[in-house]
C-alpha positions in Angstrom: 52.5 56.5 -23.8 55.5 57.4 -26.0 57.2 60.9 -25.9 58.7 62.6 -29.0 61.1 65.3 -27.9 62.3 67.9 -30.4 63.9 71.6 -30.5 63.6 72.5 -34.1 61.2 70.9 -37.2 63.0 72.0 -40.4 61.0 72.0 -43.3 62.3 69.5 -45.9 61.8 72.6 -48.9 61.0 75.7 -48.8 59.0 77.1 -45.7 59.6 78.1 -42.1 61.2 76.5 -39.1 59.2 75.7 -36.1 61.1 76.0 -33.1 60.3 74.2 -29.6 61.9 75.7 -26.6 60.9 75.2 -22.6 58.7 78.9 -23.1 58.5 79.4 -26.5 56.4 78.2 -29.7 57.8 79.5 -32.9 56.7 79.3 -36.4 59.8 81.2 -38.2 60.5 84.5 -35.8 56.4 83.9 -35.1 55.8 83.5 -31.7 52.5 81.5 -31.6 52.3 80.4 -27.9 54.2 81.9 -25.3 54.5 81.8 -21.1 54.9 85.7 -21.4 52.4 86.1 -24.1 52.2 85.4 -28.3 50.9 86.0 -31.0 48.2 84.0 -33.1 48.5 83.3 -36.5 46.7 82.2 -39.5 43.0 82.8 -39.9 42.9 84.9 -36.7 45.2 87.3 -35.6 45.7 88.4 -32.4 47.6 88.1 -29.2 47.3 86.3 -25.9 48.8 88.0 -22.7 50.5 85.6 -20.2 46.9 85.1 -18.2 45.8 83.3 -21.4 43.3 86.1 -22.1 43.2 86.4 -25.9 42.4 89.3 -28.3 41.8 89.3 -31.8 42.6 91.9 -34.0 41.5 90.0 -37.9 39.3 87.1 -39.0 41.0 86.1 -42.8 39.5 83.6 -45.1 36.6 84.3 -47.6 33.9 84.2 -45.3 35.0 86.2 -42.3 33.5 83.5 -39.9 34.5 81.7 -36.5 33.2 78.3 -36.5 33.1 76.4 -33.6 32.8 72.4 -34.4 30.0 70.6 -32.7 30.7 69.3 -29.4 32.8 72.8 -28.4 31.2 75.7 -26.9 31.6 79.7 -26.9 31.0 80.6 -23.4 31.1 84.2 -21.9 31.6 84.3 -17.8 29.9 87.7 -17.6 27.0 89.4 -18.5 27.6 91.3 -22.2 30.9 89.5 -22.7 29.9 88.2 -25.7 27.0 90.8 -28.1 26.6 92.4 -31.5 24.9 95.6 -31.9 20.7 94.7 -31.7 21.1 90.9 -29.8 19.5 91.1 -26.5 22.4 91.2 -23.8 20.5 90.6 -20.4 16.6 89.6 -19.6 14.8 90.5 -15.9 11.7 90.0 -15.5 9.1 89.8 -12.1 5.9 88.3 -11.7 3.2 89.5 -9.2 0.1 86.4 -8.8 -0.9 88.3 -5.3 -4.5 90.2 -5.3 -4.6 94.0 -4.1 -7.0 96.7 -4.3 -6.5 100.4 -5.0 -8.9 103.4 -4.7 -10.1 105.8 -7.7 -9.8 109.3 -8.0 -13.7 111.1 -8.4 -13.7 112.9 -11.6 -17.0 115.1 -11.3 -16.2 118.7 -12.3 -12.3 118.6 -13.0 -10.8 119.9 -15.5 -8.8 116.8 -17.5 -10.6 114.2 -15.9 -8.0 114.1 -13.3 -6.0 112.1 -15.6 -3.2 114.9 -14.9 -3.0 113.8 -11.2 -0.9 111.4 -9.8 -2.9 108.4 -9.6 -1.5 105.5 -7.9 1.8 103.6 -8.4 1.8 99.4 -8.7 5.0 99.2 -6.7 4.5 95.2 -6.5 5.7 95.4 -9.7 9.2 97.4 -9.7 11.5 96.0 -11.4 15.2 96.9 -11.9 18.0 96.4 -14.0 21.7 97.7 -14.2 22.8 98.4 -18.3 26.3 97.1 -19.2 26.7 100.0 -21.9 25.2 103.4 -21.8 24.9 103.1 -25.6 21.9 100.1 -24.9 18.7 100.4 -24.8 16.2 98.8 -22.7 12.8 96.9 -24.1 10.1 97.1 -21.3 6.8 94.7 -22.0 4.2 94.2 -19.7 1.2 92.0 -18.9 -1.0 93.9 -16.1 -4.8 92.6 -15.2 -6.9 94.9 -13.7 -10.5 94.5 -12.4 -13.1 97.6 -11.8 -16.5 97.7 -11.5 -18.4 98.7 -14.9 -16.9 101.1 -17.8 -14.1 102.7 -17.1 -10.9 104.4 -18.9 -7.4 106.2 -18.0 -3.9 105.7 -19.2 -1.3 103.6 -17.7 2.2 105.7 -17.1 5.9 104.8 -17.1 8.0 106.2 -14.0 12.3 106.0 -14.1 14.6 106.0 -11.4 18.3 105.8 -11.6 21.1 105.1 -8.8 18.9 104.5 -6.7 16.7 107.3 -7.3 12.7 107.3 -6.5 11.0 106.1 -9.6 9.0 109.3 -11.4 7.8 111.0 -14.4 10.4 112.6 -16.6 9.5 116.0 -18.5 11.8 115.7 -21.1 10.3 112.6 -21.6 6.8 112.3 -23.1 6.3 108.4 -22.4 7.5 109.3 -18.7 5.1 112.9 -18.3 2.0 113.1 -16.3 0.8 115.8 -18.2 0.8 114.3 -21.7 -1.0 112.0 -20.4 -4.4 113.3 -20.9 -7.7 111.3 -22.5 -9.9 113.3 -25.3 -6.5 115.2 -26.6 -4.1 114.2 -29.4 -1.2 114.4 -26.5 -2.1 111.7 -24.8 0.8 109.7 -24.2 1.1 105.9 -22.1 -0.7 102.9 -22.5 -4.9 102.8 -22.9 -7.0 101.6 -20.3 -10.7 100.7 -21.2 -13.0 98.6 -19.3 -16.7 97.5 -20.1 -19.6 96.7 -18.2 -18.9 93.1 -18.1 -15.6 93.6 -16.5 -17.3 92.9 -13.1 -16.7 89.5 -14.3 -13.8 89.7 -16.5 -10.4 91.6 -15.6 -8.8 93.3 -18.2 -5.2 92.9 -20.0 -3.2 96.1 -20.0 -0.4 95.8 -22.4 2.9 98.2 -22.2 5.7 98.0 -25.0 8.3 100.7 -25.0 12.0 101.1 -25.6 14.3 103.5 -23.2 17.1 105.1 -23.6 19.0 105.5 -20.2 22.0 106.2 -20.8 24.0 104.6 -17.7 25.5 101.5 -16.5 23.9 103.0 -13.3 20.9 100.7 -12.2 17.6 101.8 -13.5 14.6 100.8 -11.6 10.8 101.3 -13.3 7.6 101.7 -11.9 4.1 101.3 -13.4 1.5 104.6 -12.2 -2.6 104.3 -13.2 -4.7 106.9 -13.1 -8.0 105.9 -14.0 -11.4 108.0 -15.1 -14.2 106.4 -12.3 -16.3 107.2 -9.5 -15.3 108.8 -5.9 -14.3 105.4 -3.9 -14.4 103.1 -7.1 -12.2 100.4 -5.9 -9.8 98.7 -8.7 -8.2 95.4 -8.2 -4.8 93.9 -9.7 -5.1 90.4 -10.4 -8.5 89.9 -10.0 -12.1 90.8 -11.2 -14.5 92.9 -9.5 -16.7 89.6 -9.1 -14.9 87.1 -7.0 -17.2 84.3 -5.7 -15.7 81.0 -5.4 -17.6 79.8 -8.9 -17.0 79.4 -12.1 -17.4 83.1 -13.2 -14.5 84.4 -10.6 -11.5 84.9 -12.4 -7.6 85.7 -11.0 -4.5 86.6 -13.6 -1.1 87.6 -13.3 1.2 90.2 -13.9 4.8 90.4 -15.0 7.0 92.8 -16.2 10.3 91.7 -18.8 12.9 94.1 -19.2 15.5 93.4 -22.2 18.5 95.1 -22.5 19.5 95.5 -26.4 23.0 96.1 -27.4 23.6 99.4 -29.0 
């Protein structure tokens, strides 16, 4: 391998000098690499501090674009190194494929159907995530099967906990209140729940979309509550049907939970 060792190029006409010293990369008075730092120049300004980390401060050119050539890679380390406002940042999600079995709340001669009470929390099903900006928001979409024996109906209600804080409904918010959530009124707030009388042999699909605000780089852990319309003792199954003989018409599902945080 040959060496070529020079101090100075000098241009033949008119232009700048480059200069090559034992620290230094000059283009003219331009620093453009430097073991104390530099400065970048040319379609992207910036600097780099003596760690190598670089900042820049201007894409030029027509099109305003960074284009990496095929075979090279942008990579960032950390989670939200690298976003615009609206990509998704970080993605959780947790599964639940075990069967359990929850009792219902009787509804004969109470004012609301009960659906103002606290019904019962699906705690296999917390999830968490910790925000890298207070300005993002967090996308929360569910798949929850639930089995009960004949027709049925309630809501399906978001709890919020933060720091650490036990998950529960929020009153200043009407997606996270218990008492919004109310069947037979126009406040009725959360996600439907409706079964039929063939649901002894069919579970059914409870969908949940909804974006949240939190505000924090705090964690932020949610939980799912159900209160359901039914009989005294009406049992209600996750992940399974009401029927459940080892045949053909015995069904099992799964639920999951995906939490997406979105880049304000």
């Amino acid at each position: 391998m040959s060496i070529l060792n020079v101090n100075t190029i000098q241009p033949v006409g008119s232009g700048q000098t480059i200069t090559v010293s034992a620290t230094d990369l000059k283009i003219g008075s331009t620093i453009l690499k430097s073991s104390g730092g530099g400065t970048f120049i040319g379609d992207l300004t910036g600097n780099i501090n003596s760690s190598g980390v670089s900042t820049f401060t201007t894409i030029r050119g027509s099109s305003n674009i960074i284009t990496i050539p095929t075979g090279h890679k942008m990579v960032g380390v950390d989670t939200g190194s690298v976003y615009a406002p609206g990509c998704v940042i970080q993605v959780v999600s947790v599964t639940d494929r075990n069967i359990s079995s929850y009792t219902g709340d009787n509804v004969d001669n109470q004012a609301n159907y009960r659906l103002d009470r606290s019904g019962f929390d699906l705690t296999t099903l917390d999830i968490s995530i910790r925000p890298t900006s207070t300005s993002s928001k967090i996308l929360i979409l569910t798949s929850i099967i639930l089995g009960i024996d004949s027709a049925a109906y309630g809501v399906m209600r978001l709890k919020r906990g933060i720091d650490g804080a036990t998950p529960t409904f929020s009153s200043s918010d009407t997606w996270m209140s218990a008492v919004n959530s109310v069947p037979g009124t126009n406040a009725q707030m959360g996600s439907y729940i409706t079964t039929q009388n063939w649901s002894d042999w069919a579970p059914t699909p409870i969908h949940f979309q909804f974006m949240d605000s939190p505000a924090t780089t705090s964690n932020v852990t949610y939980r799912f509550n159900i209160m359901m319309e039914c009989d005294a003792s009406t049992t209600i199954y996750l992940n399974r049907a009401l029927y459940n003989n080892n045949d053909y018409g015995a069904t099992t599902g799964v639920s999951c939970v995906t939490l997406m945080e979105v880049a304000g």
